[in-house]
Steps between C-alpha positions, in 0.01 A plus 500: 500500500625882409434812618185634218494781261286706720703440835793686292305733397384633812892425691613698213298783559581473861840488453504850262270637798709382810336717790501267781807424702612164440469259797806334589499164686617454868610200610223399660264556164802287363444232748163431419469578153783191519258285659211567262793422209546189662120413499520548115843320422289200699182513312755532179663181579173359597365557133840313329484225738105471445637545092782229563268217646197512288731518155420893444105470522421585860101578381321371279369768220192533291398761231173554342329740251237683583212568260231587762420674801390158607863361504680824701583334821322664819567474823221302694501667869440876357219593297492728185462816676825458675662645202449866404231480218745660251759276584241192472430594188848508350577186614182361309606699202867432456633191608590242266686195635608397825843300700442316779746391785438233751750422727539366916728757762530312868188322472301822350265396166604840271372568161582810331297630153605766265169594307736700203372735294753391186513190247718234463625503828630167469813672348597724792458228730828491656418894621188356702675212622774818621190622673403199674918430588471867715129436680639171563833673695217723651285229641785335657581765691140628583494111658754586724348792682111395414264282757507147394119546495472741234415403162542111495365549097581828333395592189629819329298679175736719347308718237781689287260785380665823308304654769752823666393643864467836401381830619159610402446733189274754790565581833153455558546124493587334821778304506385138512601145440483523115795753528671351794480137570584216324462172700221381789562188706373395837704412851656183568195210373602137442392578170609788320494663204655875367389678262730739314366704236755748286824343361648850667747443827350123488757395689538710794124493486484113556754584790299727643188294478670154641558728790148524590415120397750347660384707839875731557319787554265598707209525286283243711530678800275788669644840407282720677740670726775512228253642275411787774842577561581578108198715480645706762817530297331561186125587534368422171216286382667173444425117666853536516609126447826555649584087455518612138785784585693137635455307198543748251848573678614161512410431173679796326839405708454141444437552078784742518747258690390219224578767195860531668517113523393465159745751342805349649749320292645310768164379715766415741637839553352640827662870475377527172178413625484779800619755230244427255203513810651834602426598175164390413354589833606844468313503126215366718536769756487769261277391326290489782503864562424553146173287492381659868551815361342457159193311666426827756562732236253338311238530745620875551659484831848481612693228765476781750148548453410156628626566839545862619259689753483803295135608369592486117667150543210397717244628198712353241503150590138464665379587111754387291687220630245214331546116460360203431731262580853494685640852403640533871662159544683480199606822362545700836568266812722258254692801443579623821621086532719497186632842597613369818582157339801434709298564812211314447749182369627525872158563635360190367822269575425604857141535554382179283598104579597496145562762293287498224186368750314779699482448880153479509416647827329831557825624652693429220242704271522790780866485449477485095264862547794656712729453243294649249441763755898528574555534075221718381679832564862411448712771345567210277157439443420893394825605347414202263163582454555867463758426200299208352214821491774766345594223229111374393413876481842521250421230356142614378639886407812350285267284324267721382726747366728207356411336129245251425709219362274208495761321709556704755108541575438119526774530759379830703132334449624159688722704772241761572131255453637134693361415853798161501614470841874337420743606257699185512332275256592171347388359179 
C-alpha cells in the first residue's frame, strides 16, 4: 500500500504553507510510539507466517458481478435507513461487481466484502488482496487489546463509493452525516457487522470503527457526567459523544503509525520507523487545525467563539454553532487531543490497563474531561489556531485574485470544500 494522490496533495500544500511549529518527539513519545511499532512488526510477521503455512492463500476469495440491486450485498442487522438516503441510493446506482474475503483470526469467523463500483476487478486482484493483508495486521492487533467477548463473527461491508465528505454548497445547511460520516457499527456483539460507506480514508475509518465494535472505548458506558462537564467547557448544542473524540484520536495515530510502517524500506528498521511517525502525525496535527478551523468558519463562528464569556461570543454560538451529528467530538475535542498528542500518548499509557482500551470507569472518563479541560486554552492550542485562521483567510484572498487554471481550481476546490478527518491515507 502507498501513500494516494490526494494525501500528497494536501502534505504538499501543507508543506508550502508550514505555519505550525513542528512537534518534536521526547523520549517518552519515543518509548511508546516504539511499543505501538512493535504491535505492528508482530501483526506483520503474523500475516507471513499465516502466508507461509497455508501456501500464500490465508482466505479464501470470491468475486461476483452485479447486474441488480438484488445481488448488492447488505448487511442483515441494520435496515435501509441506516444509510443516508443519498448515499443509499448511490450504492444502488453504481456498483457493479463485488470481492469477497473469508478468513478465521484467534477463533473470530471474519468476512470482509468490497461492493466496487469498477469492472473487471478480477484483474486488480492482487491490490484487494493488499487490502485484506493490512485489515488482517489490524485485526491482530485489535485482538490483543479487545475483550475476548466481542465480535466472535465479524462481518465487514466495505462500499467504495466516489462519494467525498464535503462541505455544503449553503451555510444554511447543517452539517450532517451525509457531509461528515462515513461508517456506523454497533458496541462489542458476538455478532458484528461494519458498515463503511465512501472509499475516502477507508482505512483509518475501519480503525476507527473496530474501536467501537470491539468495545476499546467507552461508547457502552453512561456519559452523563462527562457529557455535563464538556458543556461547561464549551456550551453549545451538541450530545457531545465525547467516546467519539477517543476513537477518532486513536484511529488517526494508529493509520498514521501504519503509513510510516508501510513506507519503510527496511520493515525492520525501528528509527526509521519513529522518524516517519514524527512526521505523519505532525501532517495529522496540522491538519487538524485546518479542518477545526474550516468547519467553524463555515458555520460563521470562530474557535474562540465556542467558549468565551463575552456577550458577542455567547450570541454567536447559541445561533450559529448548528449540527447534526458529531461536529464537537471530532473536529474540536480530537483536536485539542492531537494537539497535545504527546500528552495524551502518556495520559492513556497511565490512566488505561492497556493502552489502546479505555478504563471504563466513571473516574477514568472524569479524568479524560480534565485533560480536555487542561488543553483547551494552551498557548499551543491558540497560537495554532490563531495562525491556522491568518493562513485560511490567505488562502481564500490569494486565490481569488490568482488565475483560474483549471488545475489549480480542482485543487483549491478539494483543499477549501473536504470535511476528511486524516491526511495520511493509504491506497
Amino acid at each position: 500500500m502507498k501513500i494516494t494522490k490526494k494525501s500528497k496533495q494536501l502534505m504538499n500544500f501543507f508543506t508550502k504553507n508550514n505555519y505550525i511549529n513542528h512537534n518534536t518527539q521526547t523520549k517518552q513519545t519515543k518509548t511508546i510510539i516504539s511499543d505501538l511499532y512493535k504491535d505492528i512488526i508482530e501483526s506483520y510477521q503474523y500475516l507471513l507466517n499465516l502466508k507461509k503455512t497455508k501456501n500464500n492463500k490465508p482466505y479464501n476469495v470470491t468475486v461476483k458481478n452485479i447486474e441488480s440491486v438484488s445481488q448488492i450485498s447488505k448487511p442483515q442487522y441494520f435496515n435501509a435507513n441506516s444509510f443516508p438516503q443519498e448515499v443509499r441510493k448511490h450504492i444502488d446506482e453504481f456498483s457493479t461487481s463485488e470481492i469477497s474475503y473469508n478468513f478465521s483470526l484467534y477463533e473470530r469467523n471474519i468476512k470482509i466484502i468490497f461492493v466496487l463500483e469498477e469492472d473487471n476487478v478480477e484483474l486488480k486482484i492482487e491490490t484487494y488482496n493488499k487490502y485484506i493483508d493490512s485489515i488482517i495486521m489490524w485485526l491482530h492487533i485489535v485482538n490483543k487489546y479487545s475483550s475476548k467477548e466481542c465480535s466472535n463473527t465479524l462481518i465487514v461491508y466495505l462500499y467504495f463509493t466516489t462519494m467525498e465528505k464535503q462541505l455544503p454548497t449553503s451555510s444554511i445547511h447543517i452539517l450532517d452525516e451525509t457531509n461528515i460520516n462515513t461508517a456506523f457499527t454497533t458496541t462489542c456483539p458476538k455478532d458484528s457487522e461494519i458498515v463503511v460507506f465512501r472509499k475516502e480514508e477507508w482505512f483509518k475509518v475501519l480503525m476507527h470503527e473496530t474501536f467501537h465494535n470491539f468495545g476499546l472505548d467507552f461508547s457502552d458506558m453512561t456519559t452523563t457526567e462527562s457529557t455535563k462537564q464538556i458543556l461547561k467547557i464549551f456550551p453549545v448544542n451538541s450530545q457531545v459523544n465525547l467516546y467519539e473524540s477517543y476513537t477518532e484520536f486513536w484511529a488517526e495515530i494508529m493509520n498514521a503509525l501504519f503509513c510510516s510502517f508501510f513506507t519503510l524500506k527496511d520493515k525492520n528498521n525501528i528509527d526509521e520507523f519513529l522518524s516517519n511517525s514524527e512526521f505523519f502525525i505532525n501532517f495529522e496535527r496540522t491538519y487538524s487545525f485546518f479542518q477545526l478551523v474550516k468547519t467553524l468558519h463555515f458555520m460563521g463562528i470562530s474557535y474562540e467563539d465556542l467558549y468565551s464569556k463575552n456577550d458577542d461570543s455567547k450570541i454567536l454560538r447559541e445561533t450559529m454553532y448548528k449540527e447534526k451529528t458529531n461536529v464537537l467530538a471530532y473536529y474540536v475535542i480530537k483536536n485539542i487531543l492531537m494537539n497535545n498528542y504527546q500528552g495524551f500518548l502518556y495520559w492513556c499509557k497511565t490512566h488505561n490497563f492497556l493502552i489502546l482500551q479505555f478504563k471504563k470507569t466513571l473516574t477514568n472518563q472524569k479524568e479524560y474531561c480534565k485533560f480536555i479541560e487542561k488543553n483547551y486554552k494552551t498557548k499551543s492550542m491558540l497560537e495554532s489556531v490563531n495562525n491556522t485562521e491568518k493562513l485560511m483567510k490567505l488562502f481564500y484572498t490569494n486565490n481569488n485574485k490568482t488565475n483560474n487554471k483549471s488545475n489549480n481550481q480542482n485543487i483549491y476546490k478539494f483543499i477549501t470544500n473536504n470535511l476528511r478527518m486524516s491526511i495520511c491515507e493509504l491506497g
